[in-house]
N, C-alpha and C positions, 0 to 999 in steps of 0.2 A: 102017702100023698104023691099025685103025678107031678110029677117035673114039671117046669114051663119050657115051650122049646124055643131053643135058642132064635135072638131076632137081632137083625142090624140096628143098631143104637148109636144116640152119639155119644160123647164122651163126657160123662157129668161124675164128678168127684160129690164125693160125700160132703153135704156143708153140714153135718153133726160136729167137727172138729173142723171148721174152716181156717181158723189161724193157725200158725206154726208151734205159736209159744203155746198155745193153748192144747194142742197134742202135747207138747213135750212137757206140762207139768203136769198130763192125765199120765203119760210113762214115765213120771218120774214116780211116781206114788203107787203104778203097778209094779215098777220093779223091786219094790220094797216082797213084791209076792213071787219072783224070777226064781221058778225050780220048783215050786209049790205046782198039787196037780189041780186043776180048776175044777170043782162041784158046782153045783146050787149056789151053797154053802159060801164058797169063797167069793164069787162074784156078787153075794148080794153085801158082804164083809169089804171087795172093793169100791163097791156103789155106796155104802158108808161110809169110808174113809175121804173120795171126792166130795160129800157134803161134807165131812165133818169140816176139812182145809177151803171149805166155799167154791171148791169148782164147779159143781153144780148144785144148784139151785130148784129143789121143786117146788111147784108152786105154792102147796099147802104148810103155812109151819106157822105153830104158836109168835105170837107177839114177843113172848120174850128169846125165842130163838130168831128171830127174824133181826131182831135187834144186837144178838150176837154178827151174824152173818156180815149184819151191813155196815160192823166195825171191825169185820174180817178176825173177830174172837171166835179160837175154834171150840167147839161142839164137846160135851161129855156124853160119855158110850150113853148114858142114859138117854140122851137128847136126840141122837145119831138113831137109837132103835126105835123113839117114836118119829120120828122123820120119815124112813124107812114106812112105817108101820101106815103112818098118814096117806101114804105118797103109793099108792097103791099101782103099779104100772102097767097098763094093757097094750102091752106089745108084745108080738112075737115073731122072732127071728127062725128058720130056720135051722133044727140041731140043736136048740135052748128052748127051756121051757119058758112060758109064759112068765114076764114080769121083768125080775130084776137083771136075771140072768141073759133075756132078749135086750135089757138095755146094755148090758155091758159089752154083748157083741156091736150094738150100733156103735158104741163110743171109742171101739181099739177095731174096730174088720178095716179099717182105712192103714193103718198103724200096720197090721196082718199083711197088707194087700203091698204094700209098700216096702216089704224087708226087715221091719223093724221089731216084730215081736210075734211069736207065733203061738196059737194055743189051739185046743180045741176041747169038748165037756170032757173030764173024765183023764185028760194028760197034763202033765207037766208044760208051764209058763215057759216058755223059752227065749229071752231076747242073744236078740243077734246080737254080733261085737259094733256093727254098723249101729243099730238101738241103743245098747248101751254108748254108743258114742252120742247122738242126738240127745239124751238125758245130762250127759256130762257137764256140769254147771260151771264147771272149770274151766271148758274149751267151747265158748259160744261157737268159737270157728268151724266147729266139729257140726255143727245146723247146715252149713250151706253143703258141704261134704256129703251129709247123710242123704240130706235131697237131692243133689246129682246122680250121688250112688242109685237110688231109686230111680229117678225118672227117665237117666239115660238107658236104662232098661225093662220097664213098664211098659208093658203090651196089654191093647185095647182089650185083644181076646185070650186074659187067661183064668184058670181054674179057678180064681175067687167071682170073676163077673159073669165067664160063659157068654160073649154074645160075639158074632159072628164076624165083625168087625176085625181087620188082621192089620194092625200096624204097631210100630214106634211113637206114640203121638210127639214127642218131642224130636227125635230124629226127622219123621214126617215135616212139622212146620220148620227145623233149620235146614233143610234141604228145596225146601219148596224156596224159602227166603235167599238162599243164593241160588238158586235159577230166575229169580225174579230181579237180582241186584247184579246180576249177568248181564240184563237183558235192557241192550242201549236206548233202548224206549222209554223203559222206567226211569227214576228219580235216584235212586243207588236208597231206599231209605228203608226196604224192606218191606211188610204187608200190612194191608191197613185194620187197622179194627172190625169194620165192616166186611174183612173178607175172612175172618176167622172162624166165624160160620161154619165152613167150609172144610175146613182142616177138622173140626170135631163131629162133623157128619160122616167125612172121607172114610169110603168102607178100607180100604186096601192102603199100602205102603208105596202107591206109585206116584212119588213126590211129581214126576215131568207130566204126566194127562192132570195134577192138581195144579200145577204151576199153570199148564197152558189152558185150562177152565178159566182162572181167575184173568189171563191173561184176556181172554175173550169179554168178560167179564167188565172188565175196564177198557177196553174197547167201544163196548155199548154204553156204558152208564158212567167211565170215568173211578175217580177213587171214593166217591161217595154214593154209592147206588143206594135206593131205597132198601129201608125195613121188609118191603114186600118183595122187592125184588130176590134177594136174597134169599129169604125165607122160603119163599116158593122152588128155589132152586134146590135148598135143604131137603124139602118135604117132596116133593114132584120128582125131580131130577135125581138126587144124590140116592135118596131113600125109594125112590119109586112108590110114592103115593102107599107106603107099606107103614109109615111110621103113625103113631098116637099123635092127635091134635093135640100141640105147641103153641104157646102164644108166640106171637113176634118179637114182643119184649124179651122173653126168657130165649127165644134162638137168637136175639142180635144183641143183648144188652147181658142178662144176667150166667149163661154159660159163657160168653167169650170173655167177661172179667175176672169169674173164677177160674178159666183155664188160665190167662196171663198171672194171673196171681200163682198156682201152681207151676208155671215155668218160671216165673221171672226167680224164685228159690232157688234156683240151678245157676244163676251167677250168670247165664250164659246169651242173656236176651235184654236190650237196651229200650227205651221208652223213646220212641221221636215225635215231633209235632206236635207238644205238648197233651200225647198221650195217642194218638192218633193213627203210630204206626209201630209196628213191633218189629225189631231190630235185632239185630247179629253183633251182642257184644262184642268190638273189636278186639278190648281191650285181652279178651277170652277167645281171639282167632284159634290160634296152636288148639286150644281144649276142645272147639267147637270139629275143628279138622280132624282130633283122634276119635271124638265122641263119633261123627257120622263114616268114620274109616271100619270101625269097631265093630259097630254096634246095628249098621244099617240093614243086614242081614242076622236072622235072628232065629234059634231054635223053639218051636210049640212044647208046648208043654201040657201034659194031660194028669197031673197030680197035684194038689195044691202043696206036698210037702217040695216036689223037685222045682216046681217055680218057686217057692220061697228061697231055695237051699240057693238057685240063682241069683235073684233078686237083692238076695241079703247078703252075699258075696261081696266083699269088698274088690274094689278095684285099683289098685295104690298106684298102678301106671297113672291112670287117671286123676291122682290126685298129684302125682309128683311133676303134673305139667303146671308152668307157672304161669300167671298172668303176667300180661305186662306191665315193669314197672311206673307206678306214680308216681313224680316228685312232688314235693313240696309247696314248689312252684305252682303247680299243673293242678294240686288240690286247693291251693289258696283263689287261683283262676274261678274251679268250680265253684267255689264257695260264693263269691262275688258275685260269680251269675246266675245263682238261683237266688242271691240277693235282691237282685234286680227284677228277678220277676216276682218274685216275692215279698210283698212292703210287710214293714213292721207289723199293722194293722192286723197282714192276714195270717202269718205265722203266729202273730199272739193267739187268736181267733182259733187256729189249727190243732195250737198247742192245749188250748182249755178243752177244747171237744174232745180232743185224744184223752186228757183228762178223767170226762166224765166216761170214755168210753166208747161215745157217740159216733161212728160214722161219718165219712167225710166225701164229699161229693166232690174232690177235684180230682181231674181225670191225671195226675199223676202220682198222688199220694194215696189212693184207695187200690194201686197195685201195689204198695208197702205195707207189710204185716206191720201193728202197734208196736213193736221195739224198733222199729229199724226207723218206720218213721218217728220214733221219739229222737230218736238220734238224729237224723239226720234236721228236724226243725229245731230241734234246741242249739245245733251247731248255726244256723243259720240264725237262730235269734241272740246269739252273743254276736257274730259278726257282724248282725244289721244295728244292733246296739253300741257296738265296741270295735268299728271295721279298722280301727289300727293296728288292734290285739290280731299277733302271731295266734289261728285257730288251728289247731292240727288234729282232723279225725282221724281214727284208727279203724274205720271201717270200710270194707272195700267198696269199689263204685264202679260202674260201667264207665264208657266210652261217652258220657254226656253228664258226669259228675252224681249221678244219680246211685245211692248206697245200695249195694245187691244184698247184705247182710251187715246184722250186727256186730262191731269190733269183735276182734275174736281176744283180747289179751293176749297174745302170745309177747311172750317175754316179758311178763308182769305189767303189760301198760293196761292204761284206762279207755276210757270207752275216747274221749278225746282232751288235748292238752291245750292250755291257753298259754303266753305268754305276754307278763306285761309288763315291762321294764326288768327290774330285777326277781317281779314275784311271779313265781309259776302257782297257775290254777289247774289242777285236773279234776275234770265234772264224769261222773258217773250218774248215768242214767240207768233206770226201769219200770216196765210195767208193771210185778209183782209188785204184791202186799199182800199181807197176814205174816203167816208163819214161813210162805214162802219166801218172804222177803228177806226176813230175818236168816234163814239156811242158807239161802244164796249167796247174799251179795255182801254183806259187812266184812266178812275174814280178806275175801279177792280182794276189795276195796283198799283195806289196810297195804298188803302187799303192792297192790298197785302204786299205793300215796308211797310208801318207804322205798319205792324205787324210784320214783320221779322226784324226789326229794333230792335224787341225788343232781339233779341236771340247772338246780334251779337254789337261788340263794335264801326266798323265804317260799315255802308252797305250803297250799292246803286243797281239800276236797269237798267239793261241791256234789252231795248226794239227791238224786231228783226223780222222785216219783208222784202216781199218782196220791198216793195220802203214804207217810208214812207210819208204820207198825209201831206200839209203844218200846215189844220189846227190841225191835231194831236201834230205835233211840239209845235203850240201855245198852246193847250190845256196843254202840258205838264210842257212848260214855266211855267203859270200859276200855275198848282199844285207845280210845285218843289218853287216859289215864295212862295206859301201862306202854306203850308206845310213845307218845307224847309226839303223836301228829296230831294236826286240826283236821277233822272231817265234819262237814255242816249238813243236817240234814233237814232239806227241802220238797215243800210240795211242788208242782208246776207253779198254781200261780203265786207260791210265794216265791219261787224264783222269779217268774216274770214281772212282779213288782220288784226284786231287784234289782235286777234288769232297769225297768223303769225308770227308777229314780236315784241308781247309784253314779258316779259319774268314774268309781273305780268300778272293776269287775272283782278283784282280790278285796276279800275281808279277813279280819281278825277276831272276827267275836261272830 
């Protein structure tokens, strides 16, 4: 089959795996296959195992397996091979044969492209130490890590994309963003939504002619130029009239929120104007200054195995720089002020959609993957409920109180601590459910409550997801038996009827 030859493109991420968590619970279930060499055989064996645990879902399945599914009861081999068998798949990937084996490259070539696991027909699975860190259900922290490691050296043009396109895209937009917060004209607030366009069009790495386009840019039209304007400049200008007809929509609305969502993962990029402009975590100055010291010049690479071998390279300078400290203070501040812009009303509203699932249209919570934004409105819905209670999240946050990731536990805490009077409450949150719920989260859970037990005269734990799992219940039985801590385990909205109508936050039963 002839090649396609290489063409200028912008920069659009696979939305096959759009969410974070949702990658890393399809590699948690491929590393169960790490060192096995991939066939047919094995990928169509891991494309049953994702249904069997409900990651994915085809369309076609018996009544009585649909009804498993959608109480997240997992599958028996028998049920898994006619699913499989039903689900017939016409697609085909490059290097795989037609069907299952083409889907299983859609669902990990992101996961490949990224550092995190490498394969190919016919070799041994291979994740990285970076991969097996992102899988690590122990160290959530190890998520935002994994994704710096990645993006701070993800180049537009390499051996998995091929397109002609030669930059950093992340070094590109933090370097453009301080020559634009340089420049005594501007507002100090970094770039606005409507000029990101620009940045995932930008053929080359030459942050100063993108800085001073945009610069011209706002000149003419100010910080809000038209859809058309823009776009035009995209398609005419940037691309020279070479690119495939683009709607407006998808160059101004649906690529520059999936890029912001792929950086904002890097800790390293803040939200201003209530979504409006994208910003240079202060709080991540030091990381931002080694990240573009580093990494701004960059070696090509023409093998898909030696860009990986790069890619997937840990970098521990990089991680050994620290952000800067929050108090306690300074997080109780943020808390109060997304309090204020956020009424009870709409945090309940946020928290049941998240819930269902659903999508959320506010332009500062749809750049939060579903964990992070669980966390982050379930903290704000005890404090707009209970604003006297000591709240203390354990998740980090930009420079404007906004969580860049999920608590990481480190040193057995929980996702975040309440205090009320003499009772401590620590809540854990997540999105999982099924079986995954159950692996993950009940054992960390315990460890976490028997160490905050210790700081607090009576405590218990408030567990909160979207539905919980039966056997999560019993597992918890169990622990709160042989342990003899209280762990409560809650849906959303049965927590936000607690909320509701308790006038304590701490319960006993």
């Amino acid at each position: 089959m002839k090649k396609r030859s290489q063409e200028y493109k912008p920069l659009l991420f696979t939305t096959t795996l759009r969410n974070p968590e949702r990658l890393k619970w399809f590699l948690g279930v491929l590393k169960n296959y790490n060192g096995q060499v991939l066939t047919n055989e094995l990928a169509e064996e891991v494309a049953g195992e994702l249904i069997r645990v409900g990651l994915y879902r085809p369309m076609k399945l018996a009544s009585a397996v649909k009804n498993k599914v959608k109480n997240n009861n997992p599958l028996t081999d028998k049920e898994v091979v006619k699913v499989l068998k039903d689900n017939p798949q016409n697609h085909k990937e490059a290097g795989f044969n037609k069907g299952w084996p083409s889907r299983f490259d859609t669902w990990f070539k992101i996961a490949k492209e990224l550092g995190f696991v490498f394969y190919k027909m016919g070799e041994k699975i291979s994740f990285s130490e970076i991969g097996l860190k992102l899988v690590d259900s122990e160290h959530p922290e190890f998520e935002q890590q994994a994704f710096l490691n990645a993006f701070v050296k993800y180049q537009s043009n390499n051996p998995f994309r091929r397109v002609l396109n030669e930059n950093v895209p992340l070094i590109l937009l933090l370097e453009v963003i301080q020559k634009l917060n340089a420049d005594k004209d501007f507002n100090d607030a970094g770039i606005s939504k409507a000029e990101i366009p620009l940045v995932i069009f930008w053929k080359d790495n030459d942050a100063k002619k993108l800085y001073q386009r945009i610069k011209q840019l706002r000149k003419d039209f100010g910080y809000s130029p038209s859809w058309e304007v823009v776009a035009d400049i995209c398609r005419t200008e940037i691309m020279e009239g070479n690119d495939i007809v683009r709607d407006d929509k998808s160059i101004m609305v649906d690529y520059p929120d999936e890029f912001i969502r792929k950086m904002r993962l890097t800790g390293l990029i803040s939200l201003r104007g209530g979504g409006r402009f994208i910003d240079i975590n202060k709080n991540e100055q030091a990381k931002v200054d080694y990240v573009i010291k580093t990494y701004s010049k960059y070696t090509k690479f023409d093998t898909e195995e030696k860009y990986f071998e790069y890619i997937s390279t840990e970098d521990n300078n990089l991680f050994s720089v620290i952000a800067k400290k929050i108090t306690l203070t300074e997080q109780d501040e943020y808390l109060k002020k997304w309090v204020g812009v956020y009424s009870w009303d709409t945090i309940r509203a946020e928290l049941l959609n998240l819930s269902m699932k659903h999508l959320t249209k506010d332009e500062i919570l749809k750049y939060l993957s579903n964990p992070v934004r669980l966390e982050f409105l379930t903290a704000l819905a005890v404090k707009s409920k209970f604003p006297d209670i000591n709240v203390i999240p354990n998740y980090p946050v930009d420079d404007e109180g906004i969580p860049t990731s999920t608590a990481g536990g480190v040193g057995n805490t929980g996702d975040f601590e309440c205090h009320e009077n003499l009772n401590g409450i620590l809540i854990e949150v997540t999105m999982s459910e099924g079986r995954t719920q159950t692996m993950m989260e009940v054992w960390p859970i315990s460890r976490h409550l028997q160490e905050f037990g210790k700081k607090s005269k009576n405590s218990m734990c408030y567990f909160v997801a979207p539905s919980i799992f039966s056997d999560s219940v019993k597992q918890i039985e169990y622990v709160k038996q042989t342990e003899n801590i209280s762990i409560y385990p809650k849906t959303i909205a049965e927590f936000l009827e607690h909320l509701d109508k308790s006038s304590v936050l701490y319960s006993s039963v």
